[in-house]
C-alpha positions, 0 to 999 in steps of 0.5 A: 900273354904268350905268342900264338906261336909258342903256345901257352895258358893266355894267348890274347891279353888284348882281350883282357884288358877290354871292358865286358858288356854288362857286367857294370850294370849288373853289379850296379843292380846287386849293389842297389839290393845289397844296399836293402840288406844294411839297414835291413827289412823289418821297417824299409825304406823308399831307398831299398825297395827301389833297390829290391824293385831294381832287382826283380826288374834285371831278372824279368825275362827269367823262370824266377820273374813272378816269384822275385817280383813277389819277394820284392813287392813283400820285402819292401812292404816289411812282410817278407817271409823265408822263402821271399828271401830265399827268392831274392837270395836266387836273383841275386846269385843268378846275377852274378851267375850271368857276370860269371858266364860272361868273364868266362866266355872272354877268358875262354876267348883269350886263352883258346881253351873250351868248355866241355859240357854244362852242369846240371843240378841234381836233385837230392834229398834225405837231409835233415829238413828241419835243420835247414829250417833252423839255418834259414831261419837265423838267415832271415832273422839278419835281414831282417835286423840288417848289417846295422842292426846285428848285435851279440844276441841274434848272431849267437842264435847261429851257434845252436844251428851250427853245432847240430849241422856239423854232425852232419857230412852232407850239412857241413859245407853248409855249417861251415859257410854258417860258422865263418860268417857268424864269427865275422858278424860277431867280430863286427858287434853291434853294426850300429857302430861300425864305420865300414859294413863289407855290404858285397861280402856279407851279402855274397856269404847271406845269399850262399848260405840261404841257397844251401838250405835247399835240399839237394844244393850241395849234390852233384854227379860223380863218376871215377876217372883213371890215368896220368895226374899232371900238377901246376900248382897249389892254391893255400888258403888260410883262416884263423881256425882253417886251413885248405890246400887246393891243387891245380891239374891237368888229367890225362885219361889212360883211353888217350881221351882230350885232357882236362882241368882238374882240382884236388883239395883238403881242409883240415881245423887248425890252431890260430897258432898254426900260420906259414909252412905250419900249415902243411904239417896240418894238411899233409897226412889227409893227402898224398898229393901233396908230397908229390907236388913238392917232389915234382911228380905225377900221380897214377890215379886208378878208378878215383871219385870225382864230380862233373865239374872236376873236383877229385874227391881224393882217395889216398888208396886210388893213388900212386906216385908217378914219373918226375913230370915238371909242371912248367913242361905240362904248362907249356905242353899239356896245358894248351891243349886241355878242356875246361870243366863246366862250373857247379851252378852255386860257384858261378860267382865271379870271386870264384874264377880261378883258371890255370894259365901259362904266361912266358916271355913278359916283362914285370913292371913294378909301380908303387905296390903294384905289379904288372905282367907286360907283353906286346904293350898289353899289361896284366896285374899280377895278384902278389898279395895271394903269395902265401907266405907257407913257400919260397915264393916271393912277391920279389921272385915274381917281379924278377921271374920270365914265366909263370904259372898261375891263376887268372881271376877277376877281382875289382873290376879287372883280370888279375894273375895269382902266380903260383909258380915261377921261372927265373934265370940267374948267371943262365941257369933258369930255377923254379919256385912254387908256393907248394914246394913245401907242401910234402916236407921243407928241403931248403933252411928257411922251410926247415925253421919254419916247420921246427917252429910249428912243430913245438907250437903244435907240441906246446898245444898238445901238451896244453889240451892233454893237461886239460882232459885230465882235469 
């Protein structure tokens, strides 16, 4: 949504806005299979092996074609073992995995920026096998009972499987995936009596999980990289019992190489007490990036781990504070000119797009509750309610802002923007408000509240927790 002559984040906002071929059909195929997982497959229906026959059909021409066709066959005859669900598991993300590719190669065409190089899946081994038997096994038993059929017994059988994984640094991504769905199942108790079943959830978060019992599916390739980290923003997610700061950047190599997207992150278990500007006092001591992120600067990183795909696996003793560099000048500057990484091939999903870009010179249009983002008649909706309220960044901010930095993701069927930084001019002085400003300590009064008020909740549970070890 910035002229071709002044350079940006997204260039073509026409291309946004237009429909991708395919793409309905083939969520229209994985809504038809996710249907066969309501009712579950210990006694199915004519309704879900069609659904399942539909499946196997839209992966035909593919490597998975005989073994999917198979899975399918013996689900819907009531028979299917594990590895025919890991089988329908793997069409339904290589689906969504095409719907991925797709959306990417039109965000790539309106924003003018390449892909550099493919992903490629490793091989691995040395996990404990018989504990992703055990976590696949519990998979199995909920598709065979269904969304319907859930009840407090069967989604407490995840709680032995759960706490053997944790233990485990390279099992966690998939005890963690284990712990969050098993806590939704069990909140949703008995399915029998729920009157609304999130079906492409549940089946986003079923199929994940089984695919992350294979050997090997959380490996990937890394390398160390050296020279200039240019943040733009920080992407905050929180839960209940969790919290993960993600920072969006551009990385400059010190051999003067193309610069490219890169992502650091840090997840740290929190209190359901801990919410708001709380959060980072939970975050803060794991990474240093994030001071620097609130003070404006860039980040010197020397031999620093990171995967093919550009996750820096953050170091703190790989890292030190740079120049001030503003991330609105690396938006307008840097940003343009820099590669995107290819996508690890378990996060080829379309929940999990999430591409910086720089937008300038629009107008902000508020209709209802809905906020759109409009240049040369092409309209984008901005994304308000992922404003974490953990900053000064305001839904309000954003509707009276002229530039943005953001994220562009897909979500119900259309490219929405998550702002994470805003522009705005007042009396013709132009300020700046970012989600992360707070992220390395609160500066203005509302910050600072908000982080006193944290801090005696987490002393109250301190205190609480020690009285309780005493005992």
């Amino acid at each position: 949504m910035v002229p071709a002559d002044q350079g940006g984040g997204v260039m073509r906002a026409d291309l946004l806005a237009d429909p991708v071929d395919g793409v309905d059909e083939v969520l229209a195929v994985v809504a038809g299979a996710d249907q066969a997982l309501v009712g579950g497959l210990l006694r199915p229906q004519a309704s879900q092996a069609e659904g399942l026959a539909a499946l196997a059909d839209a992966v035909a021409a593919s490597p998975l074609s005989a073994k999917v066709a198979e899975a399918a066959e013996k689900a819907a005859a009531g028979a299917a073992g594990e590895e025919h669900f890991l089988s329908l598991a793997a069409a339904r993300m290589a689906l969504f995995g095409s719907v991925h590719d797709a959306l990417m190669a039109r965000i790539e065409q309106a924003t003018g920026r390449a892909q550099a190089g493919t992903s490629e899946p490793v091989s691995g081994g040395g996990q404990a096998e018989n504990l992703l038997l055990a976590a696949r096994s519990w998979l199995a038993d909920l598709a065979r009972a269904g969304w319907q059929g859930i009840d407090h017994d069967l989604v407490s059988g995840a709680e032995p499987v759960i706490s053997a994984l944790l233990p485990e640094p390279r099992l966690r991504r998939l005890a963690a995936l284990l712990d969050g769905f098993a806590a939704e199942l069990a909140a949703s108790c008995p399915g029998a009596a729920l009157e609304r079943i999130p079906v492409r959830r549940w089946g986003d978060l079923w199929s994940r999980a089984l695919l992350l019992t294979l050997p090997g599916a959380t490996e990937t390739t890394t390398s160390t990289v050296t020279g200039r980290l240019l943040p733009l923003g920080v992407d905050l997610h929180e839960h209940a019992t969790a919290a993960q700061a993600q920072v969006h950047a551009v990385f400059e190599p010190a051999d003067g190489g193309t610069p490219y997207l890169v992502r650091a992150s840090v997840s740290a278990p929190k209190p359901d007490t801990i919410i708001g500007a709380g959060i980072w006092q939970v975050l803060r001591p794991h990474m240093s990036l994030l001071t620097a992120v609130s003070e404006g600067r860039s980040m010197e990183l020397t031999d620093m781990p990171v995967t093919a795909e550009g996750d820096l696996l953050w170091r703190d003793e790989h890292a030190k504070p740079g120049e001030p560099a503003d991330p609105f000048a690396t938006a307008r500057v840097v940003l343009p000119a820099a590669n995107a990484l290819p996508t690890a091939p378990l996060d080829r999903h379309p929940a999990r797009i999430a591409v910086p870009v720089f937008l300038e010179g629009y107008t902000a249009e508020q209709a209802d509750e809905a906020l759109t983002f409009s240049l040369t008649g092409k309209s984008i909706t901005v994304d308000t309610d992922r404003v974490p309220a953990a900053g000064p960044l305001t839904p309000e901010a954003v509707a009276a802002s002229n530039a943005c930095i953001g994220l562009l993701r897909w979500d119900a069927g259309t490219f929405r923007v998550q702002p994470l930084a805003v522009e705005t001019t007042a009396r013709k002085k132009t300020a700046s408000l970012h989600a992360g400003a707070w992220a390395g300590g609160a500066v203005d009064k509302a910050g600072v509240k908000a982080e006193k008020a944290a801090t005696d909740a987490a002393t109250v549970l301190r205190e609480r927790a020690g009285r309780l070890l005493r005992k």
